[in-house]
N, C-alpha and C positions, 0 to 999 in steps of 0.2 A: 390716537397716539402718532406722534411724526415719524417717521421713518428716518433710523438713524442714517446716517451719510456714510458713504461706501468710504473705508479707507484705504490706505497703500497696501499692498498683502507681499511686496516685491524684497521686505525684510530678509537677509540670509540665504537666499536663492543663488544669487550667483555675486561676483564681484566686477565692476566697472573697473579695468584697467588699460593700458594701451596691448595693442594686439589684438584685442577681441574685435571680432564680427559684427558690423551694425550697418543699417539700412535707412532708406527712408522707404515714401509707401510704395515706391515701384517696385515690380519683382523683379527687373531686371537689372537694379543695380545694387551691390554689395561691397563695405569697404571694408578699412579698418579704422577703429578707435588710435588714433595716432599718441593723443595726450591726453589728461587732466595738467589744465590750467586755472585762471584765474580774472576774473574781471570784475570789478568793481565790489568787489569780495565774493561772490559767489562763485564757485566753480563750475565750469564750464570742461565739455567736448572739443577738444581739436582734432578736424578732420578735412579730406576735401569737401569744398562744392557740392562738385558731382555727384557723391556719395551719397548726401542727402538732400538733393535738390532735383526730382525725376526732370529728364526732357519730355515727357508724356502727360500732362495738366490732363486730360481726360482717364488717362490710366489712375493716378493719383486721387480724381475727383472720384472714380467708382470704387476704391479699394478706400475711401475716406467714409462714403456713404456706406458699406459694407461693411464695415467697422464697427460704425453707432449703430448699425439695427442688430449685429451679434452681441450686442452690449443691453441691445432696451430688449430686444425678443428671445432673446438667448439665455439672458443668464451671466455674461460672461462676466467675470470683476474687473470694474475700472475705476480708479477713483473718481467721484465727482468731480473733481478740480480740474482736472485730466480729461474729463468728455467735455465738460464745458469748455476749454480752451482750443480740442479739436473744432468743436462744433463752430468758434468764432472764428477759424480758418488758420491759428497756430500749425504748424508744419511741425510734425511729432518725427520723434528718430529711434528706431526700434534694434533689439536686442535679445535672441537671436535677430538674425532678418529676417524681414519681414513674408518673404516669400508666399505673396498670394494669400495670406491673411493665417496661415498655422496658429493654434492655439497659444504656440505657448511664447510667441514672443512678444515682448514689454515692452513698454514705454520707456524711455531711462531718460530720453531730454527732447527738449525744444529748440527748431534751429531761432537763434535771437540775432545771427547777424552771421552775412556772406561776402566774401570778396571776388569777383571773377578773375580780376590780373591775376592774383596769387592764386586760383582754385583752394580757395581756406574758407573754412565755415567754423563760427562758435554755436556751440548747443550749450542752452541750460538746461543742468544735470538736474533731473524731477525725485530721483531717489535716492533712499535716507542716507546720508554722510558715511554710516560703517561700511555701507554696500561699494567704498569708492577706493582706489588705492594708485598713488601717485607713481609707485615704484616700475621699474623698468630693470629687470634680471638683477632686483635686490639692490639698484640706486635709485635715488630721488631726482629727477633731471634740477639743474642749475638754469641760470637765464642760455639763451643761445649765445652761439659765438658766430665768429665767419665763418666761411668754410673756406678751405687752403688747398689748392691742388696739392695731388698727390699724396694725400693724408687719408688713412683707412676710417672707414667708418662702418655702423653697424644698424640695424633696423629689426625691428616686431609687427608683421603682418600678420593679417587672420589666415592668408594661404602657404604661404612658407614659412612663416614662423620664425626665427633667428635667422638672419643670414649678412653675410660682411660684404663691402664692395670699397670701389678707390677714387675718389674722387678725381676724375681726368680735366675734368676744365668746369672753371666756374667764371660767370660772363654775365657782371650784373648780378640782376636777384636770379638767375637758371645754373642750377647744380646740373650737371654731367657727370653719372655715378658708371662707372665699367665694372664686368663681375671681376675676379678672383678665383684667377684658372677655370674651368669651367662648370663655377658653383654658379645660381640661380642668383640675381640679386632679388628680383621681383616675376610674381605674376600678377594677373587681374585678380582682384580684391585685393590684394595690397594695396592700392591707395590712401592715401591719408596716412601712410605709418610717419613717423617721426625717425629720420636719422640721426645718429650720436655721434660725434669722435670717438673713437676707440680709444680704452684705456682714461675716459673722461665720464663725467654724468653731465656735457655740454652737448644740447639737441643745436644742429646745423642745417637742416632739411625737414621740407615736408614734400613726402613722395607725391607724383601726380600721375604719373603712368612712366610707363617699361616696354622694350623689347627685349629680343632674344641677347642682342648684346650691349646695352646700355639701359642704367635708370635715368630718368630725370624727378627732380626735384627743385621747390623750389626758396631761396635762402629764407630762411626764420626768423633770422637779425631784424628784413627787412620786411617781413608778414605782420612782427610784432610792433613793430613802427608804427606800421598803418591802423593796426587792428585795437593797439593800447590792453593788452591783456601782458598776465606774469607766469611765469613755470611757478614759482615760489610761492608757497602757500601764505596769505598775507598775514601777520601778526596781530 
C-alpha cells in the first residue's frame, strides 16, 4: 500500500499576522512579520532582508541539513511539499524563530523575492488562508502613502510591541523616525515592522534598524514600486 503523503498539521495553531516573531535558519537573526500583502494573487510576507536572509551560508547549510534528517530519522511532521522544496534549496521562513532548530517552530513561507536597496523581502505564505490575518490593532492597512515630516506614526514589533514615534526628516526613499518623550520607538527584532500614520490604516515605512534615539525606515510608496505587490486583498 502507498504511504499516504504527510499533510499541513499547522491548521488552528497560531495565526500569521504583523508583529509576530519570524526567522530564517540562522539563530542569530530574529525579525518581525511587518505585513500581509499581495502579489500576483497570492499573499505574501513583508519583511526585511536581513531577517530572512542569514549572513552565515554555512550556518544556514548545517541547520538546513539538520532539519531533513529530524524530519526522515526523527519523526518530525513536515509536509511533503515543504521538504521537497527545502531539499531543492527554497529558503524557508519560520515561526516561532527558528532558534537552533526547537521543535516547535513552522514553516509559514518561502522567501520568493529580495531587494538589498530597500532591505524588503517577499515570502510566500505556505499555510492555509484561515491561519492568516491582514488586520493591524483591528484595521486592514490601505495602499501606502508618503511619509511627511513631522506627522506621528505608529508600528507592531515582535519586541516592543505598540509603540508611536515622529517622523523628523524624510530624504528620498530614508524615513528618520525620533521617539516620543522618551518612549522606545524600536529594538533589535523589530525589524521588518510596518509603520502607519496615525489615525489612518495608511502603512508609510518599513523599519530597518534603530538606536537609542532614532528609527530608520525605509519609504513603502517607493519598495512597492519596485517590488509590484498590494496591501489590498485582490478581488
Amino acid at each position: 500500500m502507498q504511504e499516504k503523503e504527510k499533510t499541513h498539521e499547522y491548521t488552528g495553531e497560531f495565526t500569521l499576522k504583523a508583529g509576530i516573531a519570524i526567522s530564517s535558519f540562522s539563530s542569530a537573526t530574529k525579525g518581525t512579520l511587518g505585513a500581509i500583502v499581495y502579489k500576483e494573487g497570492k499573499p505574501m510576507i513583508l519583511t526585511n532582508e536581513h531577517v530572512v536572509i542569514t549572513d552565515d551560508p554555512e550556518e544556514e547549510k548545517r541547520n538546513k541539513k539538520l532539519l531533513i534528517d529530524r524530519v526522515k530519522d526523527r519523526g518530525w511532521s513536515l509536509p511533503d511539499d515543504i521538504l521537497r522544496r527545502i531539499e531543492k534549496g527554497d529558503i524557508p521562513v519560520f515561526h516561532p524563530p527558528y532558534n537552533g532548530g526547537e521543535k516547535e517552530a513552522k514553516i509559514i513561507a518561502f522567501v520568493t523575492e529580495t531587494d538589498t536597496e530597500f532591505d524588503a523581502a517577499l515570502c510566500e505564505i505556505v499555510v492555509p488562508l484561515e491561519n492568516i490575518s491582514r488586520e493591524i490593532l483591528g484595521e486592514t492597512l490601505g495602499e501606502p502613502i508618503p511619509p511627511e515630516e513631522d506627522s506621528n506614526i505608529y508600528k507592531v514589533g515582535c519586541i516592543t510591541d505598540t509603540t508611536a514615534g515622529n517622523v523628523h526628516q524624510v530624504s528620498g526613499k530614508n524615513i528618520l523616525v525620533k521617539k516620543i518623550g522618551k518612549s522606545t520607538v524600536s529594538e533589535p527584532g523589530d525589524s521588518g515592522a510596518v509603520f502607519i500614520k496615525s489615525g489612518t490604516n495608511s502603512p508609510i515605512g518599513l523599519l530597518h534598524k534603530g538606536d537609542d534615539d532614532y528609527t530608520y525606515a525605509n519609504a513603502l510608496v517607493s519598495i512597492q514600486a519596485k517590488m509590484g505587490f498590494t496591501f489590498r486583498k485582490p478581488r
